[in-house]
N, C-alpha and C positions, 0 to 999 in steps of 0.2 A: 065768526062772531058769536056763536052760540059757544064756542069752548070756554071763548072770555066770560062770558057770564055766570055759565056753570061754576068755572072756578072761582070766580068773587064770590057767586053763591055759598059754593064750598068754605072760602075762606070765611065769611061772615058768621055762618052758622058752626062751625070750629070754634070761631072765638067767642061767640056770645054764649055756647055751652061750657067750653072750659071755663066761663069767667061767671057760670051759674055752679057750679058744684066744688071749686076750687075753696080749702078753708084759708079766712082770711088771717093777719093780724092783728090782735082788738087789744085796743087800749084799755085800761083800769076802768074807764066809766063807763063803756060800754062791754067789760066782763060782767056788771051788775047786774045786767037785764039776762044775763044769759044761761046757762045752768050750766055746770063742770059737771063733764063726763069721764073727766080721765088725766093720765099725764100719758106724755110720750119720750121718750130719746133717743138719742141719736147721737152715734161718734163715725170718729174718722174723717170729719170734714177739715181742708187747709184753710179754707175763709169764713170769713161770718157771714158771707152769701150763699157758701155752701151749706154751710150750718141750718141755717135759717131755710134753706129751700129743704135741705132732710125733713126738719121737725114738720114743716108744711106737709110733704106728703105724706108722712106718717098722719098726722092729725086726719087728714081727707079719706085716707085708707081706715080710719077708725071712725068714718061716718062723722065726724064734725067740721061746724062751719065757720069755727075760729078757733085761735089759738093765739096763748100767750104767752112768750117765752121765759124762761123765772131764771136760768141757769146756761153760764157757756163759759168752758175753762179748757185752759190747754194752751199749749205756745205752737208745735208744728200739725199736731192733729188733735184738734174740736172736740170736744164733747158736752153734749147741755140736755134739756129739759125742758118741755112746756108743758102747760096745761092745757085742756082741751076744751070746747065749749061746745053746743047745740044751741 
């Protein structure tokens, strides 16, 4: 019984940290409140899930807490561009 709880524990406190420090996706009206720190990119992705998870982790790796993606071109491997926010 205590493994079970440990590991819920475990799992709880996982998700609620990933889902504090992960940068998010911000729409135009909520880029306005926020300051650009930067752009990022990213290639070699086959999907715009792929894509989109790159630029996310780059952006989190460059200390921001959103990003908005401006650019994604390519037919079998991805390449694009967001900008960065704090």
């Amino acid at each position: 019984m205590k493994t079970i709880k440990y590991a819920v524990a475990a799992i709880v406190l996982s998700t609620l940290s990933f889902g504090a420090f992960a940068a998010q996706s911000v729409t135009a009206a909520q880029a306005e409140s926020l300051n650009k720190i930067g752009v990022v990119s990213a290639n070699g992705a086959t999907t715009l899930d792929g894509l989109e998870a790159k630029l996310a982790a780059k952006a989190q790796a460059a200390g921001a807490s959103g990003y908005s993606i401006t650019s994604a071109v390519g037919n079998n491997k991805l390449s694009g561009t967001a900008v960065i926010y704090k």
